[in-house]
C-alpha positions in Angstrom: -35.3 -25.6 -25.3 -34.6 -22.5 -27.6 -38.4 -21.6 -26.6 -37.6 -21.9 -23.2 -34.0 -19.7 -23.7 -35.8 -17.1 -25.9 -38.4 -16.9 -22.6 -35.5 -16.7 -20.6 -34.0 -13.8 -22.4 -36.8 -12.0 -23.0 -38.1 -12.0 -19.2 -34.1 -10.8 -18.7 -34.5 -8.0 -21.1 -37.9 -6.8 -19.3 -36.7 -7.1 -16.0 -33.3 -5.1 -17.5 -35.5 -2.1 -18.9 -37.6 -1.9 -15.7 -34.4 -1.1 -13.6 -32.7 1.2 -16.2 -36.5 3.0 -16.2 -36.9 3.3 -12.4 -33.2 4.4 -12.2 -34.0 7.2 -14.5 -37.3 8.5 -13.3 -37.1 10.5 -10.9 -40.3 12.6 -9.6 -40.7 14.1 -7.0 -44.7 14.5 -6.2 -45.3 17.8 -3.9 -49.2 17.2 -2.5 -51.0 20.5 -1.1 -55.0 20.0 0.6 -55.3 23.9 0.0 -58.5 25.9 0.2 -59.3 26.9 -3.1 -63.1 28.1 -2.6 -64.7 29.8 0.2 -64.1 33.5 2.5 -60.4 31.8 3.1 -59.6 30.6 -0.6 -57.1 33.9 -0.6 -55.1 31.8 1.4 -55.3 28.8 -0.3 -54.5 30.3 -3.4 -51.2 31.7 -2.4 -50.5 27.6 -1.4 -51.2 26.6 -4.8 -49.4 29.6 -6.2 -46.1 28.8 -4.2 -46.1 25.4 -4.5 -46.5 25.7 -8.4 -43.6 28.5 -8.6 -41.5 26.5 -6.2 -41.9 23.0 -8.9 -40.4 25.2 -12.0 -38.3 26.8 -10.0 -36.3 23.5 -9.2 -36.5 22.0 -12.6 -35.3 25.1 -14.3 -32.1 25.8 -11.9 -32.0 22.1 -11.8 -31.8 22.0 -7.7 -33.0 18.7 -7.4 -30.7 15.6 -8.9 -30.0 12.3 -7.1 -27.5 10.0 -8.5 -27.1 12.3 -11.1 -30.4 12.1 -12.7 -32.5 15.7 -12.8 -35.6 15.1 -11.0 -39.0 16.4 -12.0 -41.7 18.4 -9.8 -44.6 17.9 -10.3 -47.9 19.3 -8.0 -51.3 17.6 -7.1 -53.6 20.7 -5.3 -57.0 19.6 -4.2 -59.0 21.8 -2.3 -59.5 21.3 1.3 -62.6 23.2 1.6 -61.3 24.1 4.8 -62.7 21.5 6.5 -61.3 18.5 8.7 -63.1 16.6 6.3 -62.0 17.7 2.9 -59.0 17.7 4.4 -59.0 14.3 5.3 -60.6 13.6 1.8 -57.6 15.0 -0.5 -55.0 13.4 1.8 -56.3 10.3 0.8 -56.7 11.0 -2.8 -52.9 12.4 -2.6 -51.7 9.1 -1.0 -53.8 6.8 -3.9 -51.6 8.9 -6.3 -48.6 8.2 -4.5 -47.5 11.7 -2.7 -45.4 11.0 0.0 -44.4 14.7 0.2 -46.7 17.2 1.2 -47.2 21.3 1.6 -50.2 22.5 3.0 -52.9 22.9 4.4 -53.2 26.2 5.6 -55.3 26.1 8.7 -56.1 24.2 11.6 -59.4 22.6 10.8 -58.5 21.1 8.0 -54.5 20.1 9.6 -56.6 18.2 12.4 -58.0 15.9 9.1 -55.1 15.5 7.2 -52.6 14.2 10.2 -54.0 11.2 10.7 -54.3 10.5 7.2 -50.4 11.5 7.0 -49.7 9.1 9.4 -51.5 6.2 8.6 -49.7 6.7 4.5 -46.4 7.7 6.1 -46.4 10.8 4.1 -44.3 13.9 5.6 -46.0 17.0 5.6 -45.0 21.2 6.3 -48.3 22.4 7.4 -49.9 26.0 9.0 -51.9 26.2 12.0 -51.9 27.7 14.9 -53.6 25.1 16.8 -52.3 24.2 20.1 -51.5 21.0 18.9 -50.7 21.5 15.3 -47.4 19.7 15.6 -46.4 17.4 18.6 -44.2 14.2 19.1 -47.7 11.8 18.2 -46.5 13.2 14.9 -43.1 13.0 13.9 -43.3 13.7 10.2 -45.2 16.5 10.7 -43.7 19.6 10.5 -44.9 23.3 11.1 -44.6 26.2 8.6 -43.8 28.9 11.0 -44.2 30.5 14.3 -47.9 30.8 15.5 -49.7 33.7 17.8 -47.6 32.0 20.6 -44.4 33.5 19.3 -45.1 36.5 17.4 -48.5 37.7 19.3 -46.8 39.6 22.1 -44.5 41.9 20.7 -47.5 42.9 18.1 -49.7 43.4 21.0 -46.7 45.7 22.5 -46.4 47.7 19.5 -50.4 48.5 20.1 -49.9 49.2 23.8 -46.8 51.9 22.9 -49.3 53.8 20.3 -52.6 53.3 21.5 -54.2 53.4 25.3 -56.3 50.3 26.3 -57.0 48.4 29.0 -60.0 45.7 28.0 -59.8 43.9 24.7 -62.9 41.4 22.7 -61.9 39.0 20.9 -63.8 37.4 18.0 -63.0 33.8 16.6 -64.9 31.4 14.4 -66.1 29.0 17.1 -64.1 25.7 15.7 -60.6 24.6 16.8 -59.1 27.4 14.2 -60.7 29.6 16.1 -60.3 28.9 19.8 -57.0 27.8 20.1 -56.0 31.1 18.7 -58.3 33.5 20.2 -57.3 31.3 23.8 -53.4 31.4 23.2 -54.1 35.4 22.2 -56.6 36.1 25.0 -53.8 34.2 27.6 -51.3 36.8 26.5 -52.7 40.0 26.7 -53.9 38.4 30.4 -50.5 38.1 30.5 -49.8 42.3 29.9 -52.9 43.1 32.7 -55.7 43.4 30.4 -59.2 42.6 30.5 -60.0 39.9 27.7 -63.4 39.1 26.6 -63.9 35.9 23.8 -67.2 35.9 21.2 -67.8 33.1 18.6 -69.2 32.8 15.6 -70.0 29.8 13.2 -67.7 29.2 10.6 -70.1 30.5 7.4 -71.7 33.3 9.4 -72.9 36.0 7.0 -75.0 37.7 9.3 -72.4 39.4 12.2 -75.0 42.2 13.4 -76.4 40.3 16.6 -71.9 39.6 17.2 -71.7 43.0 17.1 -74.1 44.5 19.0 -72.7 42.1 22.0 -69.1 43.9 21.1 -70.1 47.1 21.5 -72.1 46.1 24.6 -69.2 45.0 26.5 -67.2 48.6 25.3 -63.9 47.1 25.0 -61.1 49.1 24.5 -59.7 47.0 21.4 -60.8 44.3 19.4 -58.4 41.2 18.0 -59.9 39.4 15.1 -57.9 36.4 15.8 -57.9 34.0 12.9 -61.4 35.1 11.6 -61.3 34.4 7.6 -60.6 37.8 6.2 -63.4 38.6 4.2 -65.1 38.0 7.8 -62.7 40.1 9.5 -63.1 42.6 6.9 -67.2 42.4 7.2 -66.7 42.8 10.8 -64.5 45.7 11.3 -67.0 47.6 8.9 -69.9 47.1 11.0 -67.7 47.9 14.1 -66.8 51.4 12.7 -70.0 51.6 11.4 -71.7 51.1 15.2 -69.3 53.4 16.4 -66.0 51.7 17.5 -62.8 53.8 17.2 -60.5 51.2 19.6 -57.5 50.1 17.4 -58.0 46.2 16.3 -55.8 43.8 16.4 -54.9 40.8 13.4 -53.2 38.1 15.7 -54.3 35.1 13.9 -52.2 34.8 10.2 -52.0 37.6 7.4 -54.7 38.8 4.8 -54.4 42.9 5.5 -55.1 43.3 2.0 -58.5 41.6 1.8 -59.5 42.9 4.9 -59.1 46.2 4.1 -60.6 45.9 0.6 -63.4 44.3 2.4 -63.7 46.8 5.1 -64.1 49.5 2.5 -60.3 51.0 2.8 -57.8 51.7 4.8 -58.9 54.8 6.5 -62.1 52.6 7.4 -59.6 50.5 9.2 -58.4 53.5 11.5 -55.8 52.0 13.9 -55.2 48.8 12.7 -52.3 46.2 13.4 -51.5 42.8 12.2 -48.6 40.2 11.8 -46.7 39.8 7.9 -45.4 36.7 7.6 -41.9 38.5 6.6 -40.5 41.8 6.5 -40.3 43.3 2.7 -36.7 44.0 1.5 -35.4 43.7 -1.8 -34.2 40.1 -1.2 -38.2 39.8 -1.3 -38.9 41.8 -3.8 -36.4 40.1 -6.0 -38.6 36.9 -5.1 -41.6 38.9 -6.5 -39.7 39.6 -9.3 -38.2 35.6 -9.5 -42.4 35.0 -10.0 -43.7 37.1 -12.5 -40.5 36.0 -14.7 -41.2 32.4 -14.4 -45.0 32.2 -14.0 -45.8 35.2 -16.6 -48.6 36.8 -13.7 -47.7 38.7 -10.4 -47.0 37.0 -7.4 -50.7 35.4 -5.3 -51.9 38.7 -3.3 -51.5 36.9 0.4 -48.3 37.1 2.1 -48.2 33.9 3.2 -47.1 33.0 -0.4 -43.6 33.7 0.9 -43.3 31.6 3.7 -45.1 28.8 1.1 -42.3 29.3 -0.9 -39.7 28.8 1.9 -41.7 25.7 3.2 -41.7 24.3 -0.4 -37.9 25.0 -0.9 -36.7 22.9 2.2 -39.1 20.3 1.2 -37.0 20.2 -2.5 -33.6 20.8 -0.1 -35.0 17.9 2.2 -35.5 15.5 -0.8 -31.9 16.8 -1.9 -30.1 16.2 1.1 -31.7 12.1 1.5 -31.6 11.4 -1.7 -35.0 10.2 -2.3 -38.3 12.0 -4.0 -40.8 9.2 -2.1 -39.1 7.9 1.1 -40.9 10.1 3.4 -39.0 8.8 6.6 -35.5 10.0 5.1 -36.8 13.3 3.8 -38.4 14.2 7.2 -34.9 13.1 8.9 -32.8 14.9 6.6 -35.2 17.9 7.2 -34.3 17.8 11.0 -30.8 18.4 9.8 -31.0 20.8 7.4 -30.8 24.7 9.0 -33.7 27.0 8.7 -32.6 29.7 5.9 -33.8 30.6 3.0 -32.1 32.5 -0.3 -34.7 35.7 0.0 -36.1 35.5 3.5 -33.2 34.8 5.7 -32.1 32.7 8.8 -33.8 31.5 11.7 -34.4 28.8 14.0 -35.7 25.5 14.8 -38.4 26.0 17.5 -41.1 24.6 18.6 -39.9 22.3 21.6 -41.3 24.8 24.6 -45.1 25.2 23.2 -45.6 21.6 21.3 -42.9 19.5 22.3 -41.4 18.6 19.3 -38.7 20.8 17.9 -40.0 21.0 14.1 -41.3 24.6 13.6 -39.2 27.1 11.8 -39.0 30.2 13.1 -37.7 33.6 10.9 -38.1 37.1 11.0 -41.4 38.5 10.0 -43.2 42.2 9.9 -45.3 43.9 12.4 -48.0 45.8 9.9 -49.4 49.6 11.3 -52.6 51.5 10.3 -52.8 54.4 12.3 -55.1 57.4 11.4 -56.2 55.7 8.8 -52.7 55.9 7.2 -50.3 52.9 6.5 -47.2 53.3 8.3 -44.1 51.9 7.8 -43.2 47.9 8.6 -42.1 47.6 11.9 -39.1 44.5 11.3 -38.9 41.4 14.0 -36.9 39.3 14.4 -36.7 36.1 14.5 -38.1 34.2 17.7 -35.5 31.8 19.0 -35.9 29.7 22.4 -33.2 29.0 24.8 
């Protein structure tokens, strides 16, 4: 009997230390598939960079505590490879670790892999693509990181139009679902504005662009739009456009990376007339941010300026987790995302959007920057604002 009772009490104390344990742990796992390797790793690497920044940033301003406990952050980056596949690949590792919260991945081939593999392990997920499907109602815990080409690609192409006379445009595209969906939605819009639009693809890896370019220059377009080409392509191929004699302005309408291209290209004045979206206008909100990031991480801030809208994507995933009071119930941190308002501390207000072009109303929507070469020079920031629908 007293073997029994000591049994007893001892199976009582175990089963009291679990609870008292699970009550005060509390970790919040933030999962990124980013690119880390490859002519797109630039991108990737401001991921990891945010992500990382966003996890001390919470536990050192304590941001995150439910039922009074202060929650950890901790980050699992694998790379993606920027594939569907190695997508696909660290989504699963990420749900065998238990990562139920996800930021990432940066483009569309490898955001085609990883939603299913979201779905199927109930994980929610902020992710960047411009596909034409990148969000939609088949995926309700999916949300997107910002407006794509679909929002932001026509006043960009207006501010070309005011400074520079064209009537026919070429637009080059990796020849994968990154690439098309963008170039198409691009190509449809400056339809839209009367022009003549001609589409060339490439396979994703190309290093050799001289047979792409001698069928650009054969066409004699008036302006070229580089779409979502990688940047170190895009930079490769705007050399070898000026280089066979091109002087139309070109046109970035598929996601930032002006700095790479234009270190790739050989310079800015090799870049002529050159315009291209920034995620966000620079102001000293922003540059505070900057600041914010060499302070806590002791380096500068990742070079691609997508690192900011990272940061904002990681922040309401911390608010999210906030607000439902849970670090691992994915269903209650996307609903309590629905809910929250799209604003962030350094990059402003906006808007939920998204309902018009992908049916589901889970894209946020802020201002951002129109970038200008022109001459060869860098002009100032031309400020957008944000795109709202009715």
């Amino acid at each position: 009997m007293a073997f029994y009772l000591g049994r007893l009490m001892c199976g009582a104390l175990l089963a009291s230390t679990a609870f008292v344990g699970s009550s005060v742990a509390c970790e919040l796992k933030i999962g990124s598939p980013a690119v880390l390797s490859g002519p797109a790793a630039q991108w990737g690497l401001a991921l990891r960079g945010a992500v990382e920044f966003v996890a001390k940033e919470t536990m050192e301003e304590k941001r995150l505590v439910i039922d009074g406990t202060e929650c950890t952050v901790s980050t699992h980056v694998i790379d993606s490879k920027y594939t569907a596949e190695g997508a696909a690949s660290a989504m699963s590792a990420l749900a065998a670790d238990g990562v139920k919260v996800i930021v990432g991945a940066v483009g569309s081939p490898e955001v085609t892999g990883m939603k299913p593999v979201a779905t199927r392990n109930r994980m929610v997920a902020m992710v960047n693509s411009f596909a034409k499907n990148a969000i939609g109602p088949q995926w309700p815990s999916v949300f997107h990181i910002g407006p794509g080409p679909s929002a932001w690609a026509s006043p960009i192409i207006d501010a070309g139009l005011e400074r520079f006379k064209f009537d026919t445009v070429a637009i080059v595209a990796p020849n994968d679902q990154g690439g098309t969906d963008i170039a198409s939605v691009n190509a449809q819009i400056f339809k839209d504005k009367g022009l003549s639009v001609t589409e060339e693809y490439y396979q994703r890896g190309t290093t050799n662009f001289a047979p792409i370019i001698t069928r650009i220059m054969s066409t004699n377009p008036g302006a070229l739009d580089l779409a979502s080409s990688p940047a170190g392509d895009a930079g490769i191929i705007v050399k070898q456009l000026r280089q066979a004699g091109f002087t139309g302005p070109v046109f970035r309408l598929g996601g930032p990376g002006f700095d790479e291209i234009a270190r790739v290209a050989g310079g800015v004045d090799v870049l002529k007339d050159f315009l291209w979206y920034e995620p966000v206008y620079m102001d000293d909100n922003l540059r505070a941010l900057e600041e914010k990031y060499q302070k806590l991480m002791g380096s500068p801030r990742p070079e691609n300026s997508d690192f900011f809208r990272w940061v904002f994507a990681a922040r309401m995933m911390v608010k999210a987790a906030q607000a439902a009071g849970s670090v691992d119930d994915s269903e209650k941190i996307a609903a309590a995302l629905r809910e929250l308002p799209v604003e962030d501390e350094n990059i402003g207000k906006g808007y939920w959007i998204g309902e018009s072009f992908f049916g589901i109303n889970q894209e946020m929507s802020y201002p951002f920057a129109i970038g200008v070469v022109e001459n060869g020079e860098q002009q100032p920031f031309i400020h957008a604002d944000a795109v709202k629908e009715d």
